[in-house]
N, C-alpha and C positions, 0 to 999 in steps of 0.2 A: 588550548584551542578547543573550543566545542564543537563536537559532531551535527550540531541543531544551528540551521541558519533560520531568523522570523525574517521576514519579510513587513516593515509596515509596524514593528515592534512596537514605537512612539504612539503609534495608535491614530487611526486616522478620524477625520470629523463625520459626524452624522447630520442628521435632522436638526437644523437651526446649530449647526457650528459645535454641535455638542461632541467631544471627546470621547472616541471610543476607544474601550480598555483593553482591546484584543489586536493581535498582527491578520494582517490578512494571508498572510500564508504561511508556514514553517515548513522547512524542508530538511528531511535525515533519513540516511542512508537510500535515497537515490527515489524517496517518498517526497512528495508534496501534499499539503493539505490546502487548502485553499479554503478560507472561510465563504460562506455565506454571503453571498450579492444580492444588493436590492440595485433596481431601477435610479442610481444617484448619480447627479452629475456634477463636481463643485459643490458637494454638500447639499446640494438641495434635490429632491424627488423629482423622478421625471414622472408626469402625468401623461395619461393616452392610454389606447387599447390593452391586452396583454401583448399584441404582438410589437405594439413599440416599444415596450417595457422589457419583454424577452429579447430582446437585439439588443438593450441600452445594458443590459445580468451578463448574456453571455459574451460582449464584448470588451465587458469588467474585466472577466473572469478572463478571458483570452489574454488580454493585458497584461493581468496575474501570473498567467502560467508565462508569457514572453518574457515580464522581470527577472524569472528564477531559473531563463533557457528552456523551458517547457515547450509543448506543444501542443494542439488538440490530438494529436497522434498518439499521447503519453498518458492522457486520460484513462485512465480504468473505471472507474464509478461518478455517479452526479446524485445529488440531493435535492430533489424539485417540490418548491412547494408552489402549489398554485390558493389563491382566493376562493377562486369559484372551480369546481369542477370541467363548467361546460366549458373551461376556455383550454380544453387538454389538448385537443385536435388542433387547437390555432399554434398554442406551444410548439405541437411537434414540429409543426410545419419548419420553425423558427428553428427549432433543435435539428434538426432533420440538415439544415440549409447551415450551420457550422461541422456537426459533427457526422454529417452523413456516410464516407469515408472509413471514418472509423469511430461506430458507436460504441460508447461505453456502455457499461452494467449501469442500470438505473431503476432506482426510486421517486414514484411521484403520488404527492399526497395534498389530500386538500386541507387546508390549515388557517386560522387566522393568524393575521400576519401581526408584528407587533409594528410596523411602521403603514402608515397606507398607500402599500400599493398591493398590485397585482403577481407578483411572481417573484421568488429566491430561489437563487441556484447556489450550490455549494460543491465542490469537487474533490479529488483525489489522483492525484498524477504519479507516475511511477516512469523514472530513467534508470538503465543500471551506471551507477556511480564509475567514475574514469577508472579509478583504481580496482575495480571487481573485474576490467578486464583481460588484466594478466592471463597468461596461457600458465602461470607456477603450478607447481602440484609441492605439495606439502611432504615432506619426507615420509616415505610408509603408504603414502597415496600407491594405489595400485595400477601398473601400465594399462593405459587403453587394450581391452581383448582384440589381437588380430580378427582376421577375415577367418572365418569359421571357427574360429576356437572357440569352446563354450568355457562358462565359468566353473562349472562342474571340474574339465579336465585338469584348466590352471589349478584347481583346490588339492584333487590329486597330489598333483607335482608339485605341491606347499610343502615345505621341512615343518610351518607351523601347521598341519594336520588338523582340522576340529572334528574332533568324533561328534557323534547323535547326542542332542539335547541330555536323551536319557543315559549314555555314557559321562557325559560331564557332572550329572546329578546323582549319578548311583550312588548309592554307599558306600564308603572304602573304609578297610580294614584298618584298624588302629592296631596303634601298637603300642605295646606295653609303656607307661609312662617311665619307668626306669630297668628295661628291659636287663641292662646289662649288671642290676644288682640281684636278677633271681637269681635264689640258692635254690635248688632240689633237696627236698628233707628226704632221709630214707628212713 
């Protein structure tokens, strides 16, 4: 069983029904990646302002993150590329009205696009995975420090003791390779 779920593996259709060779999402260890949305609907481009086009990306993407139990809540970063510059304000506006709540870390850059439209967004989502949330602690794990105990004291009261860096690196005395064959000449 592999730890790597794609989402979208088979690859889904672009611009005039063409086959594309990527998944639109992969998800491991409690990570999503979400590819890169354009403005499609049914394979074909939606045309209109950026801000129709930014509703048609980010409710792709919403989509995306809903197949794999996501949420815009889980979002940690976005990839924005816009056409034009001056259409950044209108974007937000659009961005602002999903992820308002809870904005991610994000990059937005002006770019030409390889399909024609106006705007691509790409994401990165983060769950912590079912299994990470055991209370276990690993044998050797150390007890939570009570209420005022410092760690300093628990070290104290360690049987394994660690001295100072430079006691652990000092030099120590060797001892004879075959001590118990010296003879004394006289």
């Amino acid at each position: 069983m592999s730890d790597i779920i794609r989402y979208g593996a088979e690859g889904g259709t672009g611009q005039g029904r063409q086959h594309m060779p990527f998944s639109r999402a992969v998800q491991a260890d409690g990570w999503l990646y979400v590819s890169g949305q354009v403005p499609m609907r049914d394979g074909e481009l939606v045309t209109g302002n950026v801000t129709e086009q930014a509703h048609v990306v980010i409710q792709s993407l919403l989509a995306i993150l809903a197949e794999a139990g996501y949420g815009p809540e889980h979002v940690v970063r976005c990839g924005v590329w816009l056409d034009d510059a001056r259409d950044f304000y209108a974007f937000n506006n659009v961005f602002r009205h999903y992820f308002g709540e809870h904005p991610p870390a994000r990059a937005c850059v002006e770019s030409r696009m390889v399909v024609d439209c106006k705007v691509e967004v790409d994401c990165v989502a983060y769950k912590r995975p079912p299994w990470s949330r055991c209370s276990c602690r690993f044998v050797g794990d150390p007890a939570p420090l009570a209420k005022g105990e410092r760690l300093a004291d628990r070290a104290a009261r360690s049987p394994m003791r660690m001295g100072s860096y430079r006691d652990a690196h000092a030099p120590q005395p060797i001892a004879p390779r075959h001590a118990s064959r010296v003879v004394a000449h006289e």
